[in-house]
Structures are given as C-alpha cells and as structure tokens.
C-alpha positions as CSV (number, residue, x, y, z in Angstrom):
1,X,58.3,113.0,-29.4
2,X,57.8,112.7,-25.7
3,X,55.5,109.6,-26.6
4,X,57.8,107.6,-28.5
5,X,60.6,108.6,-26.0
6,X,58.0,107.0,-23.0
7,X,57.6,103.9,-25.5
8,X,61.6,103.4,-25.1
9,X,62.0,103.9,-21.6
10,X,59.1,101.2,-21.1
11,X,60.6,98.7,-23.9
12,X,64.7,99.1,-23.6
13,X,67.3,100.3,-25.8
14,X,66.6,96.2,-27.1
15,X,63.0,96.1,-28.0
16,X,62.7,94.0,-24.3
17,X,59.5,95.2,-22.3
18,X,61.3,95.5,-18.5
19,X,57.8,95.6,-16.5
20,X,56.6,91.9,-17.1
21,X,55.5,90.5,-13.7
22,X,52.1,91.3,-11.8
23,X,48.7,92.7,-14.1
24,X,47.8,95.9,-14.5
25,X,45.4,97.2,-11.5
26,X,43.3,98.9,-14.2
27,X,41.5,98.0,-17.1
28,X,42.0,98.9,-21.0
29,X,38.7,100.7,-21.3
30,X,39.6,103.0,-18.2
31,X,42.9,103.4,-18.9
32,X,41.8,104.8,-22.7
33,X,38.7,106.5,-21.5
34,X,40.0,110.0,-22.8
35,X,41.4,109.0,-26.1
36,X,39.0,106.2,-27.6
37,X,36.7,103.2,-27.0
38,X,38.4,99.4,-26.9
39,X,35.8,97.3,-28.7
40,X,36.3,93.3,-29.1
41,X,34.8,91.1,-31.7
42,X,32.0,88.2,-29.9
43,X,31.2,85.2,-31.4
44,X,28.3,83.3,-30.4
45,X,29.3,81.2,-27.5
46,X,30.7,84.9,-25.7
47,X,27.4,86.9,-26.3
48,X,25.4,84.5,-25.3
49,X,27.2,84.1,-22.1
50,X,28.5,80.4,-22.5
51,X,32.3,80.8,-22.8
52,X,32.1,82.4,-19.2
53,X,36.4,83.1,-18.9
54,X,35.8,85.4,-22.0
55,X,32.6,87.3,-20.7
56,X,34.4,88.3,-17.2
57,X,37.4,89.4,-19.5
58,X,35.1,91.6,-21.9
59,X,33.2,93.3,-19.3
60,X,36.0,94.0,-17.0
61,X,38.4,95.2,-20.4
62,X,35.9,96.7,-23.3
63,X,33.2,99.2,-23.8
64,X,32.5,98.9,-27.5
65,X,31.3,95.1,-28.7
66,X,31.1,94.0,-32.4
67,X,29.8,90.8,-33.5
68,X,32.4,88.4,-36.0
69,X,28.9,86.8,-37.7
70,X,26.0,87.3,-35.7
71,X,24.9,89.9,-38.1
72,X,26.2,89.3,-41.7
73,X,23.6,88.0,-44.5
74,X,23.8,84.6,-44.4
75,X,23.4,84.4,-40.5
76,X,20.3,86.6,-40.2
77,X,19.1,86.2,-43.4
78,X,19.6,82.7,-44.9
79,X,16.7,82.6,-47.2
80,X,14.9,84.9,-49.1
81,X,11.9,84.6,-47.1
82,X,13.0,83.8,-43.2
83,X,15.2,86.2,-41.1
84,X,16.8,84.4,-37.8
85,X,17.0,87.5,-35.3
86,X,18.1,84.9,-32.3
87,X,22.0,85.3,-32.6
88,X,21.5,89.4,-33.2
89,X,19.0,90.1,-30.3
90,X,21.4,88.4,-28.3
91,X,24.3,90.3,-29.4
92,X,22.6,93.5,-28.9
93,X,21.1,92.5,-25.7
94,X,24.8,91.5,-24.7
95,X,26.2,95.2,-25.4
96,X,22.7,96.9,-24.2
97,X,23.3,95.1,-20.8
98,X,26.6,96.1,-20.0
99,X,26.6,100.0,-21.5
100,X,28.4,99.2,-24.1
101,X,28.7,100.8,-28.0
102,X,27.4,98.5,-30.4
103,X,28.7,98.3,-33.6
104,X,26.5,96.3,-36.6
105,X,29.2,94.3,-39.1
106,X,28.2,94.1,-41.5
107,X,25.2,95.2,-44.6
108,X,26.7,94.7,-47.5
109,X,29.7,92.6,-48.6
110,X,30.8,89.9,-51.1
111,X,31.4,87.3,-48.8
112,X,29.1,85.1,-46.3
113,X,26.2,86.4,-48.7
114,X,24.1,83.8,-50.0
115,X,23.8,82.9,-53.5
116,X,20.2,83.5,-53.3
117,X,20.6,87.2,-52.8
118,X,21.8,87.5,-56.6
119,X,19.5,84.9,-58.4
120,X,15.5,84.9,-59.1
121,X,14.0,81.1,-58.1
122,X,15.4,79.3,-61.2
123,X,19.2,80.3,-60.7
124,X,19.2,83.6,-63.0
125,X,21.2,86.3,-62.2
126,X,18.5,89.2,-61.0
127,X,18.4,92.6,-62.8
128,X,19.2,95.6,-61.0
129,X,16.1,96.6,-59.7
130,X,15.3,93.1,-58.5
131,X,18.8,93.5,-56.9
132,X,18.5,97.0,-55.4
133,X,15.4,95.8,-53.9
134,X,16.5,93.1,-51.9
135,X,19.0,95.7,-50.9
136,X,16.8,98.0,-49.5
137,X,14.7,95.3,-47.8
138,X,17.6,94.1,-46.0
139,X,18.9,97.0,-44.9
140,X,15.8,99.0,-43.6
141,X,14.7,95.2,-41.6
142,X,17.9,95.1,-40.2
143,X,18.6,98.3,-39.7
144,X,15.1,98.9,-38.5
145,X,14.8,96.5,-35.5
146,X,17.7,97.5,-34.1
147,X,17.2,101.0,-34.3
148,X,18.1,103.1,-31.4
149,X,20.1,100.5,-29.9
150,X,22.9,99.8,-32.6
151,X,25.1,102.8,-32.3
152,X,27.2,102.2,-35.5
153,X,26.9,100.1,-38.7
154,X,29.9,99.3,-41.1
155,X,27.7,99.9,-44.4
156,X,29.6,98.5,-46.9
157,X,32.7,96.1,-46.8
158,X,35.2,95.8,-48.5
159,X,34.2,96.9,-51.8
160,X,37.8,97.8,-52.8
161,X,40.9,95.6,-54.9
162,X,44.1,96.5,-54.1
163,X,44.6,98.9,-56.6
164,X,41.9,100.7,-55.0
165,X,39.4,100.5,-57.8
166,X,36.3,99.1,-56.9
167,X,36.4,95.1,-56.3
168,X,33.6,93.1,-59.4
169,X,31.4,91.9,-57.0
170,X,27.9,90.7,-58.2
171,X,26.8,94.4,-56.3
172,X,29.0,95.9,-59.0
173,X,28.3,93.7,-61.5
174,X,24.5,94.1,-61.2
175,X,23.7,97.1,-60.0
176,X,26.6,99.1,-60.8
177,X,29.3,101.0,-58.6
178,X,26.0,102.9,-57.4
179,X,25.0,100.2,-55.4
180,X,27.4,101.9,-52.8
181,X,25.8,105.2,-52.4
182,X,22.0,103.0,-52.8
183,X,23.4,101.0,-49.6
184,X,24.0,104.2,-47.4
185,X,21.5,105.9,-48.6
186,X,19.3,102.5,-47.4
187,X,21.0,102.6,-44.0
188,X,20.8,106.4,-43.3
189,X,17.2,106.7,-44.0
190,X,15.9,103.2,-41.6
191,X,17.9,105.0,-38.7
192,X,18.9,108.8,-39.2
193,X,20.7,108.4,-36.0
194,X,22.7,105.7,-36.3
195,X,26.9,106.5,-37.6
196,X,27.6,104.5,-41.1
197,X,31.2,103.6,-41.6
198,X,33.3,101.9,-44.4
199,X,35.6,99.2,-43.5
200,X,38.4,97.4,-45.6
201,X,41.9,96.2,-45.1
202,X,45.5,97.2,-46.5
203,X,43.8,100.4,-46.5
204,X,47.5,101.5,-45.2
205,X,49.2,100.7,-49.1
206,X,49.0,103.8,-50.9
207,X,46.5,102.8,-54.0
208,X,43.8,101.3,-51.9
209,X,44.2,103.9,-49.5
210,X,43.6,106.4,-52.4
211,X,40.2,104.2,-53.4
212,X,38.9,104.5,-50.0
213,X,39.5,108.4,-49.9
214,X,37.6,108.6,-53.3
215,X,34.7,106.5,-52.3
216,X,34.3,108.6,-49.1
217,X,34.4,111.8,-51.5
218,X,31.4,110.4,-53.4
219,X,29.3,109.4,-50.6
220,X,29.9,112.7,-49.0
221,X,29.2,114.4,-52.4
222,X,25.9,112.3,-52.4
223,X,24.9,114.4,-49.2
224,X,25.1,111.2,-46.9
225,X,26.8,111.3,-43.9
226,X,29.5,109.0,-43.3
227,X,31.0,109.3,-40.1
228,X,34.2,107.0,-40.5
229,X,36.4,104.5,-42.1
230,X,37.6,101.8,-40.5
231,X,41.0,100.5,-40.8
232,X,40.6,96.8,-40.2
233,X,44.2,96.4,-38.6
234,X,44.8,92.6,-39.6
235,X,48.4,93.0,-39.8
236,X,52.2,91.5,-39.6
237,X,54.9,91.9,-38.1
238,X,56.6,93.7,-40.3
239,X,53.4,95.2,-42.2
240,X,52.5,98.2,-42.5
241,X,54.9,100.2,-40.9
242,X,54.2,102.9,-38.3
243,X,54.5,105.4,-40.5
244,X,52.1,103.8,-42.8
245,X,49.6,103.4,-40.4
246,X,50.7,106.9,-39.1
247,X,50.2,108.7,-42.7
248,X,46.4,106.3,-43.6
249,X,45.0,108.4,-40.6
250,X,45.9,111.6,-41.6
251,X,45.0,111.0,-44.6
252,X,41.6,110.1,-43.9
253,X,40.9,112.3,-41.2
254,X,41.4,115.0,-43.9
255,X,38.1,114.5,-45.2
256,X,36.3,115.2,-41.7
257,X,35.6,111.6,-40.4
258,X,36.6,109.1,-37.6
259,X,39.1,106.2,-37.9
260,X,39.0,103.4,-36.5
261,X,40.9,100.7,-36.0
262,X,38.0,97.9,-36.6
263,X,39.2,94.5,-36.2
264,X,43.1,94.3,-34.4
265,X,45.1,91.4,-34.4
266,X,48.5,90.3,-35.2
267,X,49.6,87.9,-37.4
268,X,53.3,86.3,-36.0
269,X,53.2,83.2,-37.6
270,X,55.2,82.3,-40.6
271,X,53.2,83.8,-43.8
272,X,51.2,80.9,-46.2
273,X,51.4,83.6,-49.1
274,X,53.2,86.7,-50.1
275,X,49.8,88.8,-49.8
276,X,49.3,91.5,-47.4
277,X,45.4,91.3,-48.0
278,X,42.5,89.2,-45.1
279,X,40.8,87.9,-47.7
280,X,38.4,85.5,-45.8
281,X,38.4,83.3,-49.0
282,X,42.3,82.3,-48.9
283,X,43.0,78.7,-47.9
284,X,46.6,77.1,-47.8
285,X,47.5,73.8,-47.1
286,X,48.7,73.2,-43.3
287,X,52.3,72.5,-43.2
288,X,54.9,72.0,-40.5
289,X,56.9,74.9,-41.1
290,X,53.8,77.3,-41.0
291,X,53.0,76.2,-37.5
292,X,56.4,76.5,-35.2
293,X,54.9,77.7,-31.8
294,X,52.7,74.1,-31.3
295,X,54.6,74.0,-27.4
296,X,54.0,78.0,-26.8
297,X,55.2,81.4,-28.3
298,X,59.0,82.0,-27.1
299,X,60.2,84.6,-25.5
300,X,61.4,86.7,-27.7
301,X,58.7,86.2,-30.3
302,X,56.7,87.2,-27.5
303,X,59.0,90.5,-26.8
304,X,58.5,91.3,-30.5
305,X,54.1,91.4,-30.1
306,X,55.0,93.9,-27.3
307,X,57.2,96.1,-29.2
308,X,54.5,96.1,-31.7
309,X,51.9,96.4,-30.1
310,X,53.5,99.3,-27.8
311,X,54.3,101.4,-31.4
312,X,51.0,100.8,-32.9
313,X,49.1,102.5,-29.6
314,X,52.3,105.4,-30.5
315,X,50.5,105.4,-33.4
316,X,46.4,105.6,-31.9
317,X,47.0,107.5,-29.1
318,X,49.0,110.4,-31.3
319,X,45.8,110.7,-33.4
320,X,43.2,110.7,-30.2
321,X,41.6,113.4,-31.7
322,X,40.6,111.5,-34.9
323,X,41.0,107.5,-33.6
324,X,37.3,106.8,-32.3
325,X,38.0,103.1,-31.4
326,X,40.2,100.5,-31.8
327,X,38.7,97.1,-31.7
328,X,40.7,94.1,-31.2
329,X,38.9,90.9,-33.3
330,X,39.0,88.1,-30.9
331,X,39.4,88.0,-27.1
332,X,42.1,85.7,-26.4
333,X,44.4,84.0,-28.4
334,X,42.1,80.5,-28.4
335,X,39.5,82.6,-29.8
336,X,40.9,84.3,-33.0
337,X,40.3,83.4,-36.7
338,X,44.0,83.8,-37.4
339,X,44.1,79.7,-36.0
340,X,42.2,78.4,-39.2
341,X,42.7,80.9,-41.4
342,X,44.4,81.1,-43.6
343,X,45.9,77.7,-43.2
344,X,43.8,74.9,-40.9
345,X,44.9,74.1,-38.0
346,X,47.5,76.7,-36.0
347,X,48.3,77.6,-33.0
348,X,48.2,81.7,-33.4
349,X,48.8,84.3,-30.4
350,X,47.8,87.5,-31.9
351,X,45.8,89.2,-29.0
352,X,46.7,90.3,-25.7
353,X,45.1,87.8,-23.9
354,X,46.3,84.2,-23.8
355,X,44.5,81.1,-24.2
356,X,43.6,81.0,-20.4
357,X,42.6,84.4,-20.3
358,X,45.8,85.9,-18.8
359,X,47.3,89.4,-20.1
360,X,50.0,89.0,-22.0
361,X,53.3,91.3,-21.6
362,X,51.9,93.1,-24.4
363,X,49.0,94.4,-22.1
364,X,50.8,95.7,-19.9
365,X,53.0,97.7,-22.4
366,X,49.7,99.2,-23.6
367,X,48.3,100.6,-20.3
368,X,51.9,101.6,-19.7
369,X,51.6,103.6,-22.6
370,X,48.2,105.5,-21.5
371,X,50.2,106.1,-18.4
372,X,48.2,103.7,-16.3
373,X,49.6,102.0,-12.9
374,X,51.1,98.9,-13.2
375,X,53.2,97.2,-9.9
C-alpha cells in the first residue's frame, strides 16, 4: 500500500507526473540494483558499437543485454551446413566487455527459422529423428561456443496459442509436443551452468497463462531445471491490467522460478487489429488514422506512458523477490520494432528514451519510484 500511495504523490490526483524538468542524477541499473537487473534488446548497429548515442545510453543505463536477431536460426545458422558466429561473438563480446548478463534469444521457435531446418535436400518434410537431430546439433554448437559466457538462454519460444494449448508448429508437427522437453534437455546438457527460460506473450490472459504453468510442470517433471518464464511485456495501454500482470507473477512464481519481464515496450498508437498477441507475422496496411503522432507524442499522451509505466514498476518492484529482470526491447523510441510492425511505416514512442536519446518523463517517474534523487 505504501507503494502505490508513493506512485500517487509522484503522478497527481490526475495521472500528471509533477517532476518533469532536469534528468535523473542516477542511472536505471543503480537505481534497481536491489530489486532486479534492467536489460535492453541490441540490434546489430548497437553491439557492434556503430549507433554510438545508443551505446553511451546502454552502458551508462543497463546491466543485462539481449540480442533482437543476432542469435536466432536464420541469422547464425542460415544453411544447413555454414554457421555465421560474426553478429553473436560480437554480441557477447559487447555484454563480456562491459560486465554485463547476457541473455541468448533464442533456440527454438517457429519464426525466423529457415525452411531448411524442416526439409531433407529435395523439399520433403524430415522425420523425427532427422528433425530432433538437427535440434540437438544446433543447440549443443550454439550453446557450446558460448558456454560460460552466456548467462541465460530463452529455450524455447513461444510454443503456446492463445488457448494455451500448444501452438502446430512443424516442431510439433514432426517431432511431437516432446520436442519441448528434447530442446531443454539439449540446452542443459551443452552448458549445465547456463539458466534456461521459456518466453511467450499474453501470458497475462488466463488460458495461456494456464499453458505456460503446465509446460513448466512438465519440464520440471522431466527433472530439467528451468529457472524462469519470461513474460514478454509487449503491451497497451489499456492491456493487461495491473492486476493481471500482478496475479501472472504469482502465479508463476508458485512453481519455484524467476519472472521476467523479457522484452518491454509500449504500444500507444491506435491498434491495426483487435488482437492482444506480438505475433511477428502480422502485417496491416499503413493508414492515416493508425499513425496520428507524425509531428511528436502530445502531452498528455505522453502523461499517459508515465502513469503506465509508473504502475507497471508498482507492479515489478512489489514482486522483487521473484522479478529477476525486466528488459526493455529497444533503446530509444527510433529504435523499436513497434515502427514497422505491425503496420509499415509509424512513428511509435514506446520506450523511455526518445529518438535523440533524451529520457523521457516516464524515466524519471521510474527512478522516482525506486526512490532515487531526481532535482
């Protein structure tokens, strides 16, 4: 109670955050130190050191990195016969250089997997050994050069429909809903060391959230240790609510593992589609009405992302004891997918940091909240 009633004397009786001039004299990884690790999502240009505004920004703000495609299958292993480790020693040299927790995303998925993966050499749809054994071979070369220096690896992702039963991928449909426990199995024994999550969104509705839950049961029944789910936190305005957010984390924690909050963003801009879900393979057409804020976000919009953003924290920092990390997926607004997805073009301002690298009022609100200084 005391937390929410700190949230209301730092946003008004209104929803207006008060404290909007001057930046915070701390950072967000300092000012969180106690509770959880503030990860960001790098692309390419950032690891690699070339988009130089961003890099000062990530090592002066996080301490956990993860990578938005440096180490899915089709970047680091587009054929069946050449692996491309340039982008992925990069990443990992990137985090290894500036003490930071590196997190591998991701080993397994449906999407961004080549169509090779699933076919023998003349297009036919492999058995499941065949399958299972490009699998493994995957996993433990991944897995296995980065050993030791990849701290965490999201495993499997998103392998659930939104009715929380289990999504008919070609993993599924080949293999069988095995292929799951194969995958960690895989992962756990090329680094015994390393912590194996499951990631997904909308875990926060009530069916998928019961999927997850059940999934989690199995792999723990299969004496594999999972160490968390993570909640991937692409949401609205008005989706979920705190207390759906608030009730997913209990829920999970229940069965002895971390949350996290994996890839953090919001999404103000008028909705293409009725669904709740980030299904990367959505694509509307760009119309006008879908993309209002071309001259700027306005200040109240803007006054709305604080008060969001100042509940969700509520939300984090009230479950320190279970919330691991919360990783925000993009480092300033110019950087996030939200612009071309899932309508092409948009101007989107989901993050806390704008598209020159400034924090935004919603920044502020945060290390306000984690009882940091600001002038």
């Amino acid at each position: 109670m005391k937390l929410f009633m700190k949230i209301k004397a730092l946003v008004g009786i209104t929803g207006v955050f008060l404290a909007t001039s001057g930046f915070a004299q701390t950072t967000l990884k300092d000012a969180f130190k106690n509770d959880f690790l503030i990860g960001v999502a790098l692309n390419e240009a950032e690891f690699a050191g070339l988009n130089t505004n961003a890099v000062a920004i990530v090592k002066a703000q996080f301490n956990s990195i993860s990578p938005e495609n440096a180490l899915k299958w089709e970047s680091i292993h587009p054929k069946p016969d050449q692996y491309d480790f340039s982008a992925g020693d990069r990443y990992v040299e990137f985090g290894q250089k500036n003490n930071m927790f590196i997190v591998g995303h991701t080993l397994v998925w449906h999407n961004q997997t080549p169509k090779w993966v699933f076919q023998d050499d003349k297009g036919i749809p492999l058995v499941r050994d065949r399958l299972l054994s490009r699998m493994s071979n995957h996993i433990f070369t991944v897995v296995g050069r980065y050993k030791g220096k990849i701290g965490g690896w999201d495993v499997v992702n998103e392998a659930l429909d939104d009715d929380g039963k289990l999504r008919q991928s070609e993993w599924e449909k080949i293999i069988g809903p095995d292929y799951i426990i194969k995958a960690y199995q895989f992962a756990h024994e090329a680094d015994p060391r390393a912590e194996l999550y499951y990631n997904d969104f909308s875990l926060e509705n009530e069916a998928k959230r019961n999927g997850a839950i059940a999934l989690v049961r199995k792999i723990q029944a299969a004496g594999i240790p999972i160490a968390g789910v993570g909640l991937q936190g692409h949401y609205k305005m008005d989706w979920p609510t705190n207390n759906q957010v608030d009730e997913t984390i209990t829920a999970l924690s229940k069965l002895g593992v971390k949350v996290m909050i994996t890839e953090l963003d919001l999404d103000m801009l008028p909705p293409a589609t009725k669904s709740q879900a980030a299904e990367v393979s959505m694509n509307f057409a760009l119309r006008a009405e879908l993309n209002p804020y071309t001259n700027g976000l306005p200040a109240a919009v803007q006054q709305q992302l604080t008060q969001r953003y100042a509940d969700l924290f509520a939300v984090f920092v009230k479950h320190r004891d279970v919330v691991s990390r919360v990783t925000f997926w993009g480092v300033t607004d110019g950087d996030s997918w939200l612009n071309y997805w899932p309508v092409k073009v948009r101007m989107a301002y989901p993050l806390l940091f704008n598209r020159d690298g400034r924090p935004k009022p919603a920044f502020n609100a945060i290390l306000q909240l984690a009882g940091a200084a600001v002038p």
